[in-house]
py3Dmol code that shows the C-alpha trace and the ligand (Angstrom):
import py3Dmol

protein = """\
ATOM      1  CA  UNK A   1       0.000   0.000   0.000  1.00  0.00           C
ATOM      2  CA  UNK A   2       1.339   3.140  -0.667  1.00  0.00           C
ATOM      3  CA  UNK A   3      -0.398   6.811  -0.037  1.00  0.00           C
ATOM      4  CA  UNK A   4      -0.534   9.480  -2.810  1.00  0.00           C
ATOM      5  CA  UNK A   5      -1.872  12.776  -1.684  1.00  0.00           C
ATOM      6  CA  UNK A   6      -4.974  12.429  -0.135  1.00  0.00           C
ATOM      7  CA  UNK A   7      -5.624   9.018  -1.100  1.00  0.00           C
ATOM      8  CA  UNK A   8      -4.193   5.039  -0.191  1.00  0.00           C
ATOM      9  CA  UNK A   9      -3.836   2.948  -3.051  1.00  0.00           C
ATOM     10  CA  UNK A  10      -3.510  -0.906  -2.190  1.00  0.00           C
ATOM     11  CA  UNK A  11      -2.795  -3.767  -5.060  1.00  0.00           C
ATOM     12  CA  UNK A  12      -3.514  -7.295  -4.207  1.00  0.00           C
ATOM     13  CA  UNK A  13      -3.022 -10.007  -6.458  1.00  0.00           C
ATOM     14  CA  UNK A  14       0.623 -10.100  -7.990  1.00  0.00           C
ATOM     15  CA  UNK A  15      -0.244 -10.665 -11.215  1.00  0.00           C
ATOM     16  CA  UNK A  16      -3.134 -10.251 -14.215  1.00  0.00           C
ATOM     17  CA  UNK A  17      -5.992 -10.799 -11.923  1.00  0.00           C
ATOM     18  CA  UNK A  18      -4.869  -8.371  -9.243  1.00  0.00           C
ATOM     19  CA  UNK A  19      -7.647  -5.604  -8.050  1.00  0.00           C
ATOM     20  CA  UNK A  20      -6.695  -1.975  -7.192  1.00  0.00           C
ATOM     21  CA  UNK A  21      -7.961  -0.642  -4.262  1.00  0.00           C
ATOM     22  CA  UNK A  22      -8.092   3.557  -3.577  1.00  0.00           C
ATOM     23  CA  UNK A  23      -9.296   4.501  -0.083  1.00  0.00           C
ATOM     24  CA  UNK A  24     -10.609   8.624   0.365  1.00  0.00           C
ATOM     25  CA  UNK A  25      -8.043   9.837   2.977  1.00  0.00           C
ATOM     26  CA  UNK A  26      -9.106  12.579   4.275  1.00  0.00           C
ATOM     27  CA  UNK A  27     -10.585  11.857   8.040  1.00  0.00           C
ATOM     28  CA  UNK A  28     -10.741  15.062   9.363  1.00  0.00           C
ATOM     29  CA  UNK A  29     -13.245  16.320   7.120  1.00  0.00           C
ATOM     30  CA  UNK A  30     -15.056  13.383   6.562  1.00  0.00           C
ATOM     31  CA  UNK A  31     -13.375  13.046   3.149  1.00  0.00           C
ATOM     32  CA  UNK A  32     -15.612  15.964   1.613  1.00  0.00           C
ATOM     33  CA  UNK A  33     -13.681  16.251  -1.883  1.00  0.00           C
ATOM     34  CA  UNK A  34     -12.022  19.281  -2.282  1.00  0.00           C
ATOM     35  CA  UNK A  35     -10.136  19.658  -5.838  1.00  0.00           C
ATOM     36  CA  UNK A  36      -6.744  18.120  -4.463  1.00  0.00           C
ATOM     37  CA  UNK A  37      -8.464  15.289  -3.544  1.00  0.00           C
ATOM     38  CA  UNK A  38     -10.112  14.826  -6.275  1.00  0.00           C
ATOM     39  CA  UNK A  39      -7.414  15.380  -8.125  1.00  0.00           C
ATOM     40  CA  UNK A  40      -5.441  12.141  -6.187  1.00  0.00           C
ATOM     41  CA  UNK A  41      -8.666  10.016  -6.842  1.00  0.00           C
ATOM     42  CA  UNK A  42      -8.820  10.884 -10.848  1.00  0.00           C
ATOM     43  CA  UNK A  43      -4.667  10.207 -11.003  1.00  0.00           C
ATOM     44  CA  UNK A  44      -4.865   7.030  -8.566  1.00  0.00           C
ATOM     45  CA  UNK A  45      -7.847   5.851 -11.009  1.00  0.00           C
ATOM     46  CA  UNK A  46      -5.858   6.490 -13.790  1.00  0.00           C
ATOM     47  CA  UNK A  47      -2.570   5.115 -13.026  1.00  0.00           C
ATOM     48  CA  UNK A  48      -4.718   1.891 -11.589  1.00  0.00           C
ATOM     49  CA  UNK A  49      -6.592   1.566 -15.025  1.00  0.00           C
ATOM     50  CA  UNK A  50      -3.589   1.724 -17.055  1.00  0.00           C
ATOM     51  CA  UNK A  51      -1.653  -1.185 -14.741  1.00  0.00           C
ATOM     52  CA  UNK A  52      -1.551  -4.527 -16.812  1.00  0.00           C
ATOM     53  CA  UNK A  53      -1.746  -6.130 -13.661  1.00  0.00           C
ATOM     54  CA  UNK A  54      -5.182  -4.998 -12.343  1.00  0.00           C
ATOM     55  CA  UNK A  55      -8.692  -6.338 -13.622  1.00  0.00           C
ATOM     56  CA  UNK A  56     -10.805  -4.025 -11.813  1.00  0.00           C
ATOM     57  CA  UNK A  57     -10.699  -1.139  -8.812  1.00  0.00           C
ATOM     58  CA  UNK A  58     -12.352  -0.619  -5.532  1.00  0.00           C
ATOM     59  CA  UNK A  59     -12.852   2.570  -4.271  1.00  0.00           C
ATOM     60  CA  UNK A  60     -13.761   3.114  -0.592  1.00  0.00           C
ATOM     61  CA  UNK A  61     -13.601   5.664   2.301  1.00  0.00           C
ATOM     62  CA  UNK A  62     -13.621   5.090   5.999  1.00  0.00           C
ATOM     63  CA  UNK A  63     -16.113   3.427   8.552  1.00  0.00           C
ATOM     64  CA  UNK A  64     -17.784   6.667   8.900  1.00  0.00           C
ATOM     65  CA  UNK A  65     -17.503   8.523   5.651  1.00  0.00           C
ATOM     66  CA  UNK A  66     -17.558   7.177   2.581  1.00  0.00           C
ATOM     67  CA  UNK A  67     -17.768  10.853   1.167  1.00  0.00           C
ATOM     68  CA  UNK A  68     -19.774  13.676   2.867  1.00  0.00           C
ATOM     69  CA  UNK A  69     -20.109  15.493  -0.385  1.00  0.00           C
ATOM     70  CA  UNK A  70     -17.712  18.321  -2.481  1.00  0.00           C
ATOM     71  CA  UNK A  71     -15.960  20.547   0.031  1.00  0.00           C
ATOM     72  CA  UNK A  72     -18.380  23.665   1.485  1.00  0.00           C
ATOM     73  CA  UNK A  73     -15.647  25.495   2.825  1.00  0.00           C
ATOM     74  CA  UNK A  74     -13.611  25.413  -0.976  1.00  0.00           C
ATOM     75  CA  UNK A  75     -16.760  26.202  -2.215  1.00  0.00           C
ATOM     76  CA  UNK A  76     -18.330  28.569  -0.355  1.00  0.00           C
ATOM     77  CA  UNK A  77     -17.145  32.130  -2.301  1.00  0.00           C
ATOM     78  CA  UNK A  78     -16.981  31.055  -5.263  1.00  0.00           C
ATOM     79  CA  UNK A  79     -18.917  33.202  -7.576  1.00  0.00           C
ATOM     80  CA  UNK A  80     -21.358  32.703 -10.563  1.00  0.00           C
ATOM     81  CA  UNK A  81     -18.888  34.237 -12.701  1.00  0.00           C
ATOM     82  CA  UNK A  82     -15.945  31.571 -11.627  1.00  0.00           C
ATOM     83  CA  UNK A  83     -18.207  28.664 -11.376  1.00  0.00           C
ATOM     84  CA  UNK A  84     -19.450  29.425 -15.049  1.00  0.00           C
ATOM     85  CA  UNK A  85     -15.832  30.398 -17.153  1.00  0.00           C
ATOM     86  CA  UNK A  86     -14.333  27.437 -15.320  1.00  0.00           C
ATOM     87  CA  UNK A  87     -16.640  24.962 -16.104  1.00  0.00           C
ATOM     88  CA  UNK A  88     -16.893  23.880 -12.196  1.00  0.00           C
ATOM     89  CA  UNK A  89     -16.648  20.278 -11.207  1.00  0.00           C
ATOM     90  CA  UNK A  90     -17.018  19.476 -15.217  1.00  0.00           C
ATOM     91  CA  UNK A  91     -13.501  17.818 -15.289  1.00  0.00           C
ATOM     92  CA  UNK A  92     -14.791  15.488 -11.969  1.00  0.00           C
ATOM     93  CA  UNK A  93     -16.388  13.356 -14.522  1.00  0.00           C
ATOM     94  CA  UNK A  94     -13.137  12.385 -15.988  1.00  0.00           C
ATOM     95  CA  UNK A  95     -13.195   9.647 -13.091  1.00  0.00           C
ATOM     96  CA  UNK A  96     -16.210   8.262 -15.349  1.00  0.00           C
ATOM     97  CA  UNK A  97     -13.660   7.095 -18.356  1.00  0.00           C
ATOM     98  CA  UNK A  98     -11.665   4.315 -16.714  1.00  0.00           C
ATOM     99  CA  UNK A  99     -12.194   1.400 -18.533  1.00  0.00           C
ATOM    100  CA  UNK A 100     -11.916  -1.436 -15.929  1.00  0.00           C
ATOM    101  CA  UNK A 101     -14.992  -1.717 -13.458  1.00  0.00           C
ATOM    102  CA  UNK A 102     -14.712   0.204 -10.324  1.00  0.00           C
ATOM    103  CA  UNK A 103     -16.766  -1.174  -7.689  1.00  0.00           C
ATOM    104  CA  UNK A 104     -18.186   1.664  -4.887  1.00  0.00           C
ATOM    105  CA  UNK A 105     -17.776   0.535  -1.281  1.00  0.00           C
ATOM    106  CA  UNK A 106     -19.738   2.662   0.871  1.00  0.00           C
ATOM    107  CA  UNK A 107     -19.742   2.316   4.473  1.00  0.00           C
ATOM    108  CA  UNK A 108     -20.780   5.682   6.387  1.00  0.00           C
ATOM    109  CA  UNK A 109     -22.060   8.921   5.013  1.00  0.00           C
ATOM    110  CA  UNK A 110     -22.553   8.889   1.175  1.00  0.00           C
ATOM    111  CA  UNK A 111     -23.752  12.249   0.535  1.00  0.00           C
ATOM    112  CA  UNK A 112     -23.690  14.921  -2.346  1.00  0.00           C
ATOM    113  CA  UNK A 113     -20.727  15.040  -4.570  1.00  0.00           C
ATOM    114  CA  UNK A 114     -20.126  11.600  -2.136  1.00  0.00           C
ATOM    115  CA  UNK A 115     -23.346   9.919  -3.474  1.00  0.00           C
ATOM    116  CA  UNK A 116     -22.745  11.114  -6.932  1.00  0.00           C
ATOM    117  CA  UNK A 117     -19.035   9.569  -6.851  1.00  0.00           C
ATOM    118  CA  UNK A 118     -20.544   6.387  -6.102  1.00  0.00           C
ATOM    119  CA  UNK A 119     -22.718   6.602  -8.863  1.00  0.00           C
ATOM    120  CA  UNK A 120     -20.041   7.356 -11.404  1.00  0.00           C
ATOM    121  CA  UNK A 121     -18.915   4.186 -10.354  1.00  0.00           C
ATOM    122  CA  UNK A 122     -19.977   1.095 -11.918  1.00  0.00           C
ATOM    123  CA  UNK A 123     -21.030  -0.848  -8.973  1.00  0.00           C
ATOM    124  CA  UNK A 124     -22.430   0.128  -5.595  1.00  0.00           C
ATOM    125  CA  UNK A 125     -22.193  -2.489  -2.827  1.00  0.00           C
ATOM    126  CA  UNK A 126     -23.005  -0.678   0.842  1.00  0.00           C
ATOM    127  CA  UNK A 127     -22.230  -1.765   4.310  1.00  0.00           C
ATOM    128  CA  UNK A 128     -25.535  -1.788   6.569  1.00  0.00           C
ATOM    129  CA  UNK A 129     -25.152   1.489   8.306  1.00  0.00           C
ATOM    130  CA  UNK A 130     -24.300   3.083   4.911  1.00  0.00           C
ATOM    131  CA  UNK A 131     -26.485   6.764   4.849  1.00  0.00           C
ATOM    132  CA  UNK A 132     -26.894   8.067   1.109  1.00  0.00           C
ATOM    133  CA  UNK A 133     -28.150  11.895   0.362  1.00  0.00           C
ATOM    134  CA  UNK A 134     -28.162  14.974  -2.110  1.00  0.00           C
ATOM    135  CA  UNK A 135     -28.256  17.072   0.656  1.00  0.00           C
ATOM    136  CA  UNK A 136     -27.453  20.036  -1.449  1.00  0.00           C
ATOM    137  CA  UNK A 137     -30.834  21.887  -1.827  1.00  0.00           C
ATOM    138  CA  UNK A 138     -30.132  22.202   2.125  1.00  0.00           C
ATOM    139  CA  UNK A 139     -27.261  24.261   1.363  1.00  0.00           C
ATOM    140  CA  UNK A 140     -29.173  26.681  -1.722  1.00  0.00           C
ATOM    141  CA  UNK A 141     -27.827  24.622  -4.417  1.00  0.00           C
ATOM    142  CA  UNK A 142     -28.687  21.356  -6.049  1.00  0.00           C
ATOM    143  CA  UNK A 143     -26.159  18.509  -7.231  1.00  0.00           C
ATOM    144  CA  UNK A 144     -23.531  19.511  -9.743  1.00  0.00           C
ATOM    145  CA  UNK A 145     -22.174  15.722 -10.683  1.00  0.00           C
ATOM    146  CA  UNK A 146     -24.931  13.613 -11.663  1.00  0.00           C
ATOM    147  CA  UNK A 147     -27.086  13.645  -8.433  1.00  0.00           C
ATOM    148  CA  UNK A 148     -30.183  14.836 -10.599  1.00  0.00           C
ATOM    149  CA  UNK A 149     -29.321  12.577 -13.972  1.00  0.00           C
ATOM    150  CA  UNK A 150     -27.493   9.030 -12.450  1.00  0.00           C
ATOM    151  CA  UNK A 151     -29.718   8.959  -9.367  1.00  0.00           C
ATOM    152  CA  UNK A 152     -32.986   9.057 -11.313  1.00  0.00           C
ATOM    153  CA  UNK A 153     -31.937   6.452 -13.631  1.00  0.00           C
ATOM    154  CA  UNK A 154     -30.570   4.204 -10.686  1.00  0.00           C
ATOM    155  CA  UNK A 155     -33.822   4.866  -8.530  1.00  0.00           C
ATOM    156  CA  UNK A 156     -36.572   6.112 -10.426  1.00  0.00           C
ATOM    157  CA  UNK A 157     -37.913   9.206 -11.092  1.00  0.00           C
ATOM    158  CA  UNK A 158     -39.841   9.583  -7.118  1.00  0.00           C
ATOM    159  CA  UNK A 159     -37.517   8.869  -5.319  1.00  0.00           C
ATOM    160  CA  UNK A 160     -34.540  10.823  -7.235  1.00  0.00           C
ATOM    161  CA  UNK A 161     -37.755  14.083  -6.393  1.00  0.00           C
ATOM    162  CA  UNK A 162     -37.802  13.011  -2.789  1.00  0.00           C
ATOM    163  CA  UNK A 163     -33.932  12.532  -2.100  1.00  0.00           C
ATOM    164  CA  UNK A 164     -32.759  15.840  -3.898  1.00  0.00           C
ATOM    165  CA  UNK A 165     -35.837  17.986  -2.866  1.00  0.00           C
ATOM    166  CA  UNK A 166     -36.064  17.265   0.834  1.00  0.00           C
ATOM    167  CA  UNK A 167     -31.999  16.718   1.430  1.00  0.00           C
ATOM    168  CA  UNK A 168     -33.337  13.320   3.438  1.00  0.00           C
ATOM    169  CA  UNK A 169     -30.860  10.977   3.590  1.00  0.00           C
ATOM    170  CA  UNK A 170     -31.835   6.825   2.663  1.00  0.00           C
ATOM    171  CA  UNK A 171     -30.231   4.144   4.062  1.00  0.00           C
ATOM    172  CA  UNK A 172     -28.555   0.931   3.021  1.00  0.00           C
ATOM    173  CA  UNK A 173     -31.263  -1.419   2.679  1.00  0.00           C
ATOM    174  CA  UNK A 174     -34.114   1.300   1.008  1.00  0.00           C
ATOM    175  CA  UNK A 175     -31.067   1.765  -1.373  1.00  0.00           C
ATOM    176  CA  UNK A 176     -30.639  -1.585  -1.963  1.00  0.00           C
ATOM    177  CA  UNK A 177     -34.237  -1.924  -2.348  1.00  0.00           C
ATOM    178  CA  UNK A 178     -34.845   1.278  -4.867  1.00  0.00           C
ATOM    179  CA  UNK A 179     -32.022  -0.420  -7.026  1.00  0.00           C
ATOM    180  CA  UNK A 180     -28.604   1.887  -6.522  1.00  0.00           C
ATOM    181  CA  UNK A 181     -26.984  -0.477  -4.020  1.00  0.00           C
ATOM    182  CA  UNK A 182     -26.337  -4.154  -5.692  1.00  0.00           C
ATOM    183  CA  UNK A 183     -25.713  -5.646  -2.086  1.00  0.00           C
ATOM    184  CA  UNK A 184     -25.777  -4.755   1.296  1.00  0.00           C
ATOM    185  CA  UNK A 185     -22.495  -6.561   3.832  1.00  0.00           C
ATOM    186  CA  UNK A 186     -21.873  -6.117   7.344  1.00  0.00           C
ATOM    187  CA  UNK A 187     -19.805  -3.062   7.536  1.00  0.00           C
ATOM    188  CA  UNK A 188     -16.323  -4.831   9.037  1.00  0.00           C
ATOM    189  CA  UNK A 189     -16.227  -7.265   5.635  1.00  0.00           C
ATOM    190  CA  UNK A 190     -17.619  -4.801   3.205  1.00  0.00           C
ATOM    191  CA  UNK A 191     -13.981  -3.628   1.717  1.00  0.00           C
ATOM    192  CA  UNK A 192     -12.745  -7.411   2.130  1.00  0.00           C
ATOM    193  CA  UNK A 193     -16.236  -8.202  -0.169  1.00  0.00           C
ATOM    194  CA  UNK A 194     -15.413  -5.545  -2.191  1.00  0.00           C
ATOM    195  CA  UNK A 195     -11.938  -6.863  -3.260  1.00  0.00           C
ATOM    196  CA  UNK A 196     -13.052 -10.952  -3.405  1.00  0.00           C
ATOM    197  CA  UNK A 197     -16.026  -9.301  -5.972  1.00  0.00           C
ATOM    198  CA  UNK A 198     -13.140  -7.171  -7.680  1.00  0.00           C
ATOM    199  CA  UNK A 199     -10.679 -10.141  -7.756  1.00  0.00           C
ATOM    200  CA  UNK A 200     -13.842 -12.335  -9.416  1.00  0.00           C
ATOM    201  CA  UNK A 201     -14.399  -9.455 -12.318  1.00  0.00           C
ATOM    202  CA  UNK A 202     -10.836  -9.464 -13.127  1.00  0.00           C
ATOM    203  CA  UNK A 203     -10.152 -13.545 -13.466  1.00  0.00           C
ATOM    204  CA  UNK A 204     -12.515 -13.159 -15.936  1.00  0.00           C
ATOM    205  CA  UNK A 205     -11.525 -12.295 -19.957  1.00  0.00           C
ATOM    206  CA  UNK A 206     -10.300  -8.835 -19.266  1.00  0.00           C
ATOM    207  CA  UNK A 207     -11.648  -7.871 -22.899  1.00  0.00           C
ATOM    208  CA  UNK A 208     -14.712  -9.009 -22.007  1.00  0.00           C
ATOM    209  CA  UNK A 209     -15.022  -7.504 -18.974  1.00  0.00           C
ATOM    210  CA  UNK A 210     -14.434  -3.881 -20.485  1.00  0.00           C
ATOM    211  CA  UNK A 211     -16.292  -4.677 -23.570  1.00  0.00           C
ATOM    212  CA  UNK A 212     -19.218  -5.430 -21.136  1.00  0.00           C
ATOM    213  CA  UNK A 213     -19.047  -2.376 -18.901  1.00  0.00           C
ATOM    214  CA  UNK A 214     -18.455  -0.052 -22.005  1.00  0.00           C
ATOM    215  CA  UNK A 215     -21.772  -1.775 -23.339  1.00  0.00           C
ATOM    216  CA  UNK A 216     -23.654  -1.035 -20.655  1.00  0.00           C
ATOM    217  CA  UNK A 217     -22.961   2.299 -20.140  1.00  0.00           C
ATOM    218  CA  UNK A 218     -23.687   3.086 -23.784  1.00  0.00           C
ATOM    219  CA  UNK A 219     -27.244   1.846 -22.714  1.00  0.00           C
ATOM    220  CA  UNK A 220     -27.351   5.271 -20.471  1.00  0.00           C
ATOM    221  CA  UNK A 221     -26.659   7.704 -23.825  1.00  0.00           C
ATOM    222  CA  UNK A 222     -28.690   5.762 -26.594  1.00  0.00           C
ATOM    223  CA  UNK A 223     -31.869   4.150 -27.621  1.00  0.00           C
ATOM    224  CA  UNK A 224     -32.402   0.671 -27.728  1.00  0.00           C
ATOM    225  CA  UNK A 225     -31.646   0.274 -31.180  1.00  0.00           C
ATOM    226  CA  UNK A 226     -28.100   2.159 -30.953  1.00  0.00           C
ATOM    227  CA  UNK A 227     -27.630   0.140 -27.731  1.00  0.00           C
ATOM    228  CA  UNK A 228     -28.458  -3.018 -29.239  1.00  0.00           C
ATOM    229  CA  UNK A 229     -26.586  -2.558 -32.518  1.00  0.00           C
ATOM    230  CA  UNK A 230     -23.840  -1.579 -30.145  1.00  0.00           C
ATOM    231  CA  UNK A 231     -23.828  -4.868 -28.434  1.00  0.00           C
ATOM    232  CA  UNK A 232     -23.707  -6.725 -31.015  1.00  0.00           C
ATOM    233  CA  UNK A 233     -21.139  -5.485 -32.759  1.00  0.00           C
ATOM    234  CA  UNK A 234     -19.174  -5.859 -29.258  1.00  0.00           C
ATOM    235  CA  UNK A 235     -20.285  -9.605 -29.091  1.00  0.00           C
ATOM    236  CA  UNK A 236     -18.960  -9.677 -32.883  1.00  0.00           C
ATOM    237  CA  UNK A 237     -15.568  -8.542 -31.819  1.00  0.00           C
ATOM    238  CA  UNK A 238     -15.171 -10.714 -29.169  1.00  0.00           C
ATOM    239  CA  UNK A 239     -14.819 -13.847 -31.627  1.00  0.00           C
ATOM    240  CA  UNK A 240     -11.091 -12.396 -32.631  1.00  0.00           C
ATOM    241  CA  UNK A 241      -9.672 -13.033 -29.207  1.00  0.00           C
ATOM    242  CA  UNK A 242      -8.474 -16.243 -27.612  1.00  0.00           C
ATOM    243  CA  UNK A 243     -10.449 -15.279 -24.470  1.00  0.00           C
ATOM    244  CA  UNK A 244     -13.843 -16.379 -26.468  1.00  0.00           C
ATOM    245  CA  UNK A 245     -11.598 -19.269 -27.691  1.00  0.00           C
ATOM    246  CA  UNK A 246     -10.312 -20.763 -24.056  1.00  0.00           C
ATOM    247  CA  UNK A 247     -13.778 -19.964 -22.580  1.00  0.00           C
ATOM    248  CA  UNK A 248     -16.197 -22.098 -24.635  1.00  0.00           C
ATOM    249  CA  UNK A 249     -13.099 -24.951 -24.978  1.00  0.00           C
ATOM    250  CA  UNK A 250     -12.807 -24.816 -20.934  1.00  0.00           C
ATOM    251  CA  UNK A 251     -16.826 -24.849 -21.141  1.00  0.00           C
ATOM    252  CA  UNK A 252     -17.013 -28.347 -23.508  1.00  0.00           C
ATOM    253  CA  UNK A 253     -14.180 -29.839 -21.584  1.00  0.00           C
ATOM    254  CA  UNK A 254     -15.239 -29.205 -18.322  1.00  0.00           C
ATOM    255  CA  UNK A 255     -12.567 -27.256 -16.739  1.00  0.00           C
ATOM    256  CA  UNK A 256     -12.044 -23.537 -15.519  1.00  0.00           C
ATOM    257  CA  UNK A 257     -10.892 -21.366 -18.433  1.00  0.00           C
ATOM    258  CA  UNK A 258      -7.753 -20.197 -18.136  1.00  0.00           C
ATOM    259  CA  UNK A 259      -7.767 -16.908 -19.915  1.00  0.00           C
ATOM    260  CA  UNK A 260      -4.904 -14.846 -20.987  1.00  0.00           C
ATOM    261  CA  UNK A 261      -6.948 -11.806 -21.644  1.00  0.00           C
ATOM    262  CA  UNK A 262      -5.822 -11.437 -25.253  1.00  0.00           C
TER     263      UNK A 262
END
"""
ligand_1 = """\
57
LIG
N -17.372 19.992 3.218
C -16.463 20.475 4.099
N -16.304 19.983 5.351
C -17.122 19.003 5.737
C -18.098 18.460 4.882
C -18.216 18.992 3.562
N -19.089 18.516 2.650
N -18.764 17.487 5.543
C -18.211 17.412 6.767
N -17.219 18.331 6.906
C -16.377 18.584 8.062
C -17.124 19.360 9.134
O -17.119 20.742 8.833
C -16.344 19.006 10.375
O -15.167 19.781 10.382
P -14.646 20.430 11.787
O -14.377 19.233 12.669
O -13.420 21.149 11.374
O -15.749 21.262 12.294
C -15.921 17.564 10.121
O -16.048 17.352 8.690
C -16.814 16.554 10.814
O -18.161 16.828 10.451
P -19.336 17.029 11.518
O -18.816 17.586 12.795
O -20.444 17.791 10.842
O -19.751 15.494 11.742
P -21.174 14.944 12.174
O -20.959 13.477 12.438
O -21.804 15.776 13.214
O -22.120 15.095 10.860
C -22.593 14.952 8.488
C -21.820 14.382 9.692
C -24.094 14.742 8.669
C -22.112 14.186 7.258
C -22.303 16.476 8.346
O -20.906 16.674 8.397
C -22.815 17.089 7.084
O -24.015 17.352 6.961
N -21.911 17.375 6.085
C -22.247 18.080 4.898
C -22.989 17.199 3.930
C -23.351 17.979 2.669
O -24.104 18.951 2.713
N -22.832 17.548 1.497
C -23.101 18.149 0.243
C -22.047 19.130 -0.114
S -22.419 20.054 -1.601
C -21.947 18.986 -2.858
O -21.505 17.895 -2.619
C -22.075 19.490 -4.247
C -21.578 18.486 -5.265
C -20.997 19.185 -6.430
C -20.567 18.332 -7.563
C -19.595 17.223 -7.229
C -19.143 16.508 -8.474
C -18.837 15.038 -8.196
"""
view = py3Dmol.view(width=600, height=400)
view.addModel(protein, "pdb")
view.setStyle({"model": 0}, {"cartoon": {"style": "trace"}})
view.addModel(ligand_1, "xyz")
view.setStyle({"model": 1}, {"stick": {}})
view.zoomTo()
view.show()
């Protein structure tokens, strides 16, 4: 493990199926995301994406904070005119372009820029106490990174109303439940859960597995017809590597695949 900035970056694995795992370092202020942070998380995500040796990334905070949204104190002068020439927050959504999954593991307070964080990610998994929110209308704002765009497509269009209009936070399970969490752990195994999930993703093809998360997300910019001609053409392509070959050979023969991701 080494630390970089405001953020811990652990590998496990040693080689091709390792998972890299980024833990928000910043206790004191219950890692609210000012720019430098942010700036650590976006290079750590980076530099993990582009490792040969890692299949997919965890990103985590503490017990008590996963994120408790952008930084108030950073933000609080900033003026119209600032906000507006510089594009603010816009280059956040860089984090959004890694190609490897990056699994969310949320134990604590998941709030504002937090909660929209986790949804930039490509998999939530919560521990039980886990508290999410768009607190920001409490503050005379409303969520600048997805909170009113991701959150209605991961909960529905109620609910997304109810969580960014009152500032009421949801917990765990009713997140689970409306369809943003994919599972719930106790909150002592949920980073351990997190990296046995991560190190399952990455034994897989790794063509496949970034083939498949690009086709999804294409599902959230197209219609279905784009979408599925999208697929398909990605299912196409996967016929030229020996992934596809090993996997249906392992399949007929009865053994685990071995793959090579090539
Ligand atoms: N920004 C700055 N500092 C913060 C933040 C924050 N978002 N959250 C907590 N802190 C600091 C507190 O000021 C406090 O500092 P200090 O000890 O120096 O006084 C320390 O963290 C501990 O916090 P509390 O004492 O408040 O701890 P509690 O356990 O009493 O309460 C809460 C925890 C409920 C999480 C509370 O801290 C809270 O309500 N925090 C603010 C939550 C919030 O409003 N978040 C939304 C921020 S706006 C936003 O995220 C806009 C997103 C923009 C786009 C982002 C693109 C991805």
């Amino acid at each position: 493990a080494y630390v970089k900035g405001q953020v811990r970056i652990h590998r496990s694995g040693k080689t091709e199926g390792g998972v890299g795992l980024i833990r928000l370092n910043r206790p004191k202020a219950l890692n609210a995301l000012c720019d430098d942070l942010f700036k650590d998380l976006v290079h750590a995500g980076q530099a993990l994406d582009s490792d040969d040796d890692i299949g997919c990334l965890v990103l985590t905070g503490s017990t008590k904070a996963f994120a408790a949204g952008a930084d108030i104190s950073e933000m609080k002068d900033r003026t119209f005119d600032h906000a507006y020439k510089t594009n603010m927050f816009a280059w956040w959504g860089q984090f959004t372009k890694l190609s490897k999954p990056v699994i969310a593991a949320v134990n604590g307070f998941c709030l504002g820029g937090g909660c929209e964080v986790a949804m930039m990610c490509d998999i939530v998994i919560a521990g039980e106490k886990a508290r999410f929110g768009q607190p920001e209308i409490n503050l005379g704002v409303i969520p600048g990174g997805g909170g009113t765009q991701r959150l209605i497509r991961a909960i529905g269009k109620s609910k997304a109303m109810y969580m960014c209009l009152t500032g009421d936070m949801m917990g765990a399970e009713d997140m689970e439940r409306a369809g943003l969490v994919a599972k719930i752990f106790p909150p002592d195994d949920l980073v351990d859960e997190a990296v046995k999930m991560g190190t399952k993703i990455a034994s897989k093809g790794r063509i496949s597995v970034m083939m498949c998360k690009e086709a999804i997300n294409v599902s959230q910019e197209v219609s279905l017809e784009e979408g599925l001609r999208f697929e398909r053409r990605m299912f196409h392509a996967l016929f030229a590597t020996a992934d596809q070959k090993e996997g249906m050979e392992a399949f007929l023969e009865k053994r685990e695949p071995n793959f090579t991701h090539k």
